[in-house]
N, C-alpha and C positions, 0 to 999 in steps of 0.2 A: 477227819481230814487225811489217817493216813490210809485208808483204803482208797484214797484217789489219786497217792502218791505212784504209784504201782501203774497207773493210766497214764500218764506226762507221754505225748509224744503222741497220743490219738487223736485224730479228727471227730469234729462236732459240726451236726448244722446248726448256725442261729438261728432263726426265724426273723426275716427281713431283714438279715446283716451279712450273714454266710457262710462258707464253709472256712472254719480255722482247727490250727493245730494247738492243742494243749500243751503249754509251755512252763506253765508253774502252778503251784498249789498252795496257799499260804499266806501267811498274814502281810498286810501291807502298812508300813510304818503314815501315821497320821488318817489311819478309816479302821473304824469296825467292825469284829468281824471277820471271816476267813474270804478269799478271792482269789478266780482261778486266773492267770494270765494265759492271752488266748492270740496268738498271730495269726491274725487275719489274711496274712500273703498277700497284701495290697493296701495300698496306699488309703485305706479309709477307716483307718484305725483314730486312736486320739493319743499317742505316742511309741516309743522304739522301744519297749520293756523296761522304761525305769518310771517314776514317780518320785516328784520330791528330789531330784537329781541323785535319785540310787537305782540302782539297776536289778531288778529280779529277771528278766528272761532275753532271750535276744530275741531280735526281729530280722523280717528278709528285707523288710524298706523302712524309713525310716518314721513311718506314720501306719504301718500295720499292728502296732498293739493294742490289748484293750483289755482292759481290769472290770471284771465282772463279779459278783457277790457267787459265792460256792452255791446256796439254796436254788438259787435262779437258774443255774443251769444243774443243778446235781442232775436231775432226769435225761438229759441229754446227756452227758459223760456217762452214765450207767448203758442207754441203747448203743453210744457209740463199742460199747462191750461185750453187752449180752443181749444184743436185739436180735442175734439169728437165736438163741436160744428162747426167745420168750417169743420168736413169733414162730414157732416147730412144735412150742408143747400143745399147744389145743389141737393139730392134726392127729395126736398119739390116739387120742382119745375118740377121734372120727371112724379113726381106720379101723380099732377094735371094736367099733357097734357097727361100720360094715360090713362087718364076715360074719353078721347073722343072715340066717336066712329065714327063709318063710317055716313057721311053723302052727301044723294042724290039730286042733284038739281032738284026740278019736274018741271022749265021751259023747260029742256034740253030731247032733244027724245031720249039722250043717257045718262045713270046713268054715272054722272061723282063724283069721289069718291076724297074727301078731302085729304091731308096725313094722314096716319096713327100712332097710336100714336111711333109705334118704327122709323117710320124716324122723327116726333117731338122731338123725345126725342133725337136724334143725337147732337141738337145744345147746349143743357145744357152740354152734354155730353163731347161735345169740349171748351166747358166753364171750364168745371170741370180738364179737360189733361191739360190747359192752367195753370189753376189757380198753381194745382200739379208740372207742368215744371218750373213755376216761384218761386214755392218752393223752389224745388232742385235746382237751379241756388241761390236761395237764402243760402240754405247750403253748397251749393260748397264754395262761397263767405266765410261765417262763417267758413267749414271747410281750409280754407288759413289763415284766420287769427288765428285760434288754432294753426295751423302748425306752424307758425309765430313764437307765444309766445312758444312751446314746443320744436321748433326746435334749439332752447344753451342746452336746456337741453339734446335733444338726440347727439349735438356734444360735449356737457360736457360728456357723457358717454362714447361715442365713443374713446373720447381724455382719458378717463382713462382706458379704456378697451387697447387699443394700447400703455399706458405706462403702463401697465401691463403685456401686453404680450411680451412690452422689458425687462423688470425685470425680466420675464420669461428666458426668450435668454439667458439676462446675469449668472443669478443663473446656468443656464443649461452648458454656458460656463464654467465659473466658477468649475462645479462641475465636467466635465470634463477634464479641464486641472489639478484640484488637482489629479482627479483618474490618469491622464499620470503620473504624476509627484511621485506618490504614488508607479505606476506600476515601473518609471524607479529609484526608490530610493529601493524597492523591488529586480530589478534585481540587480544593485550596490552592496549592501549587500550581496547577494547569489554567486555572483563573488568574494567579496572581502573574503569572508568564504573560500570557496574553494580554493583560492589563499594559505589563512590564513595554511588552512589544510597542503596544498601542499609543504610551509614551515615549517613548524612544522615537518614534514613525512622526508624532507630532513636533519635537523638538528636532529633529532633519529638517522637517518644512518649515518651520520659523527660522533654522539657523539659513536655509538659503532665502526666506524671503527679507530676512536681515542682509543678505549678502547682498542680494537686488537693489534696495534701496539704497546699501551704502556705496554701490557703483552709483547708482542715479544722486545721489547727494555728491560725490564724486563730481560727476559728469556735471551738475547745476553749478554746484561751485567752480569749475573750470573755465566754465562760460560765464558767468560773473565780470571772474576774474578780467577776463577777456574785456570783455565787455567796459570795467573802468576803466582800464589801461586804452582804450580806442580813445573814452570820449576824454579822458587824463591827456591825450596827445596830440586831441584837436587843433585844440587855442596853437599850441605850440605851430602844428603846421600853419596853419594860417598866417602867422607872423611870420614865418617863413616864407611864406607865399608874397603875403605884403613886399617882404624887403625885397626879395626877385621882382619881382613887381616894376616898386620905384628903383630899382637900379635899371632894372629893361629901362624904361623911361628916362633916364639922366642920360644913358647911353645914347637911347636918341636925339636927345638934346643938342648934346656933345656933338653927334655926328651931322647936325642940321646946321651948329656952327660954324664950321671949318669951312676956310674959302677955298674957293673951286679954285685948280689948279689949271 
């Protein structure tokens, strides 16, 4: 652990996470085992350098850290060191088997020619693919185990992204079934108006054909009325008449008697 002390401050690729800088080395209260902390310089970390509400390393955002097991990446904190040096040594050894040259056996009655320096140089060469293949097989390894550690965090996203997008659903439900409800309280209303009207319209025309008949009730009873009071005041003229009548008559009487002067 502490020969990694001495690297704090260097850049690492992850394999499928990215390029972060070394920020601590050392054990972490509540996991086993040593871990390097790694700031990721962007927000796709799974915290800000503490754990447990303690703090080992700062961050530049507040979800760029991320605690990794030391073995898992030991081989990338070593190239982030010494990769120009371990990728410069197999040329030493090219370049010293290219300054040979051809050479001729003078026992032989035929020039027989040594290899040359580019098939010499095949065998470093397949030293060098080897070394490289054990590499990558060495990052694969490393990039399983990042995957490892990061992969609660991408089902921790995943798992809020999909209760999210039920929240979604529901809201959307929700907002639909108030617009139905809105729509059929909307037409309810526009029924019950028209309804409203269409009583209203019919109680106008009974209140004036109420009004009709009670002028014509009016009007029948006036005449009635009329009507007894004539024949209530017949007898009376007649008697009337009568005694005009026999007074005309007495009067002539009267005047038939008196002697001529």
């Amino acid at each position: 652990m502490d020969q990694y002390q001495g690297k704090i401050g260097a850049f690492i690729q992850i394999p499928n996470v990215g390029r972060g800088q070394l920020k601590y080395v050392g054990p972490v209260e509540g996991k086993t085992g040593v871990y390097v902390g790694v700031d990721l310089l962007a927000n796709i970390g799974k915290n800000d350098g503490s754990f447990d509400g303690k703090r080992y390393f700062q961050t530049e955002y507040v979800q760029s850290g991320l605690f990794i097991q030391l073995q898992k990446v030991a081989a990338l904190i070593d190239e982030a060191a010494n990769g120009a040096d371990n990728n410069c040594a197999p040329f030493d050894t090219l370049a010293q088997l290219r300054r040979q040259e051809y050479v001729v056996d003078p026992r032989s009655p035929t020039p027989v020619r040594y290899k040359r320096d580019e098939e010499l140089g095949l065998e470093p060469m397949v030293l060098q693919q080897r070394q490289e293949l054990q590499q990558y097989k060495s990052l694969i390894e490393e990039q399983r185990g990042v995957l490892e550690d990061i992969q609660p965090a991408i089902e921790d996203y995943e798992t809020r992204i999909r209760s999210l997008e039920t929240e979604l659903d529901k809201v959307r439900n929700q907002l639909s079934n108030e617009r139905e409800q809105w729509r059929n309280q909307k037409l309810y209303f526009e029924t019950e108006h028209e309804q409203l009207l269409s009583v209203v319209e019919e109680l106008h025309r009974e209140i004036r054909e109420n009004e009709r008949r009670m002028i014509r009730a009016r009007e029948q009873a006036a005449g009635d009325f009329t009507s007894t009071l004539t024949l209530e005041n017949d007898p009376l003229r007649e008697g009337v008449q009568f005694r005009d009548n026999e007074s005309f008559s007495q009067d002539l009487v009267s005047n038939a008697e008196l002697p001529k002067q």
